[in-house]
C-alpha positions in Angstrom: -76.6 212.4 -279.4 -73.8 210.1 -281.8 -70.6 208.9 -281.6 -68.8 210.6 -284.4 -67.1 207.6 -285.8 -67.8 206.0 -288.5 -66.2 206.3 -292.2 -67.9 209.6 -293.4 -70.3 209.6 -290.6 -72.0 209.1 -287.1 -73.0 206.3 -285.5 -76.0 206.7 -283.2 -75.3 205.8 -279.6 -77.7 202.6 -278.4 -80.7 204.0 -277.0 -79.9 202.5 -274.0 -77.1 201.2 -272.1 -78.2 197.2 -271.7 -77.1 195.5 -268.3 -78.1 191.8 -268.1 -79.7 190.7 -264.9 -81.5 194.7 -264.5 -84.8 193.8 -263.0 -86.9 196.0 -265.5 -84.3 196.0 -268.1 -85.5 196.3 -271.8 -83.9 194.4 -274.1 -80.3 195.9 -276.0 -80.6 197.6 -278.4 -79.2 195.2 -281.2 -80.8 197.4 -284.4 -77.8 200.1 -283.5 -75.2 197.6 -282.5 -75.8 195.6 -286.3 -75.3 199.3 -288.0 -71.8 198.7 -286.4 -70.8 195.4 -286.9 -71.7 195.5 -290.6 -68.7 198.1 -291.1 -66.3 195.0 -289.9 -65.0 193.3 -293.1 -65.1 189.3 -293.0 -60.9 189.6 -292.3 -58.5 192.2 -291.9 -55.6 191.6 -293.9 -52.4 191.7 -291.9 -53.6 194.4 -289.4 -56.4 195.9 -288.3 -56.5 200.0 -288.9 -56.5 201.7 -285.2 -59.0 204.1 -287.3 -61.4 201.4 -288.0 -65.0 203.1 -287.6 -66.0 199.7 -285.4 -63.1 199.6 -283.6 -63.2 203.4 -282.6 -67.2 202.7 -281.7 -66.5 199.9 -279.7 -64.2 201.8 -277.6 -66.1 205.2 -277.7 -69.4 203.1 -276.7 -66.8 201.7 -273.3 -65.9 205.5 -272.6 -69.8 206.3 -272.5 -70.9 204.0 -270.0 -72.2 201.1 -272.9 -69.8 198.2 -271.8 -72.3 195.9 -273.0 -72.3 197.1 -276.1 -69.1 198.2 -276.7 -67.8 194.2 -275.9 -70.6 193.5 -278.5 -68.8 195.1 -281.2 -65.2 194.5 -280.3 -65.5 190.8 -280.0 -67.0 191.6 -283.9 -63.7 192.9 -284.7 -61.6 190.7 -282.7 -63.4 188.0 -284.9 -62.4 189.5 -288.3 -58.8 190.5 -286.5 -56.0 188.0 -288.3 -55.5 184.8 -286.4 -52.3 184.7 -283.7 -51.8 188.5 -284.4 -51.4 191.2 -281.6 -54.4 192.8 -282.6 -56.5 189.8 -281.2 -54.5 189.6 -277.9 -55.0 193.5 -277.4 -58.5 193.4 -278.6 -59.0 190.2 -276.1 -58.0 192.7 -273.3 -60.5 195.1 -274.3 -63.1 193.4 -274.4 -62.1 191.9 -270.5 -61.8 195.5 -269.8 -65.4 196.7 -270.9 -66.8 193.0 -269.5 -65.0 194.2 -266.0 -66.6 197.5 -266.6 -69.9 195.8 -266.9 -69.2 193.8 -263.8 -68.5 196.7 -261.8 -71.8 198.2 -262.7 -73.4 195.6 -261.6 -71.7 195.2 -258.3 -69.8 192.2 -259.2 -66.3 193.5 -257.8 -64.7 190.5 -257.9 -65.4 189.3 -260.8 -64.5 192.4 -262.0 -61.1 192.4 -260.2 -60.9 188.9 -261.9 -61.1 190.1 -265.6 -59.6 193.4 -264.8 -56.7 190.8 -264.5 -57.2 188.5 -267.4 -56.8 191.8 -269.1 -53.4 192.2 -267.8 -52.5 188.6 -268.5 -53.5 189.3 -272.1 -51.5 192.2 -272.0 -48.5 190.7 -270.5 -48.7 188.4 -273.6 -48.8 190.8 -276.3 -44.5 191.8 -275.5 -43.8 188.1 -275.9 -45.0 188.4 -279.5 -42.6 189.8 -282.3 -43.9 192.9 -283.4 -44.2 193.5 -287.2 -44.1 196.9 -287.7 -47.5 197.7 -289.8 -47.7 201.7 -289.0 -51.5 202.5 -288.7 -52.0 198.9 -286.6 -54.5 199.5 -283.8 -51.5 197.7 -281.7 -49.0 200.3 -282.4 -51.4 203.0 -281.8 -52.5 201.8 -278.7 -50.9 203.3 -275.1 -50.2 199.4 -274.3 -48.1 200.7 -271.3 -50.2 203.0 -270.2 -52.9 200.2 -270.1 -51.0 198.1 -268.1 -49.8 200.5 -265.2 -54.0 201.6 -265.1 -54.7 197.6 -264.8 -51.8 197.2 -262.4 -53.4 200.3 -259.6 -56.8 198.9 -260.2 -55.8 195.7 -259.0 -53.5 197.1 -255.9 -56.7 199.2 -254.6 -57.6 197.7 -251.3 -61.4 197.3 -252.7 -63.0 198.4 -256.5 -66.4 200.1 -256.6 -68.5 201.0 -259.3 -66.4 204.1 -259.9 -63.3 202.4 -260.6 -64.0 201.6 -264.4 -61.5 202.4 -266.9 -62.0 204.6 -270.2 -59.5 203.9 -273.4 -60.0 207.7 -273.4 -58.6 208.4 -270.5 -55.3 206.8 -271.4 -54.7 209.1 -274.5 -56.2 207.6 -277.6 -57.3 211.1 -279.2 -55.7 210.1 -282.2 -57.9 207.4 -282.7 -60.7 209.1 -281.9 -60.2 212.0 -283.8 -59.7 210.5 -287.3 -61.3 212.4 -289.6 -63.7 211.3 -293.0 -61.2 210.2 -296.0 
């Protein structure tokens, strides 16, 4: 099966989710993940697109269980995202997000609890920085709020289990996964 989101076409979903430490674990799948991070330009000028084909990968890939993976390719686009933007701090706390995700998986709760919580910091961050108002900027797009109040019950549960990982998807992003081929 793919992930429908790349420019004008699908990306193939890893062949496997990879979890470091797995005794028995294959290697990741790194073939798939380069097809990714070659769509992420050496900079973004000013902003980066909340339809970016990485971008919408990377958070697809968290939403299907590849939290490996899907902080593989954001930290790519966090890297080409401009220097001291919002982008970077809300890409940051994505990538904490999918690492927490990881952790949880692996039965790391509390180190899971612990980046679950960096991700909020991050957040918490992004309102002391002005916003410039770009329009199709993965920051405006984003449900920053709704983000934060998902964080916030996560952290108030009296314990986290496996089950408590979060999906983007789940906190309305359809309209950045439904961009359509230009």
């Amino acid at each position: 099966m793919s992930v429908p989101l790349t420019a004008c076409g699908p990306l193939q979903r890893p062949q496997w989710a990879y979890v470091p430490g797995e005794i028995g674990a294959v290697d990741a799948d790194y073939e798939t993940l380069a097809m990714a991070k070659e769509l992420v330009p050496a900079a973004f000028r000013g902003h980066v697109p909340a339809r970016h084909p990485a971008l919408r990968y990377g958070l697809a890939l968290n939403d299907r269980g590849y939290f490996w993976e899907a902080q593989q390719v954001l930290e790519a686009v966090w890297a080409a995202a401009p220097q001291g933007g919002r982008e970077r701090i809300l890409l940051r706390a994505c990538i904490h997000v999918a690492n927490a995700n990881l952790r949880l998986r692996m039965q790391r709760l509390h180190s899971a609890a612990r980046l679950f919580g960096d991700a909020l910091g991050e957040l918490r961050g992004l309102n002391s920085r002005k916003a410039a108002p770009v329009g199709d900027g993965f920051v405006e797009r984003f449900p920053v709020a709704a983000l934060v109040a998902l964080l916030l019950a996560k952290l108030g549960a009296e314990r986290l289990s496996k089950a408590d990982w979060i999906s983007f998807g789940a906190i309305s992003l359809r309209n950045l996964y439904e961009a359509k081929c230009m």
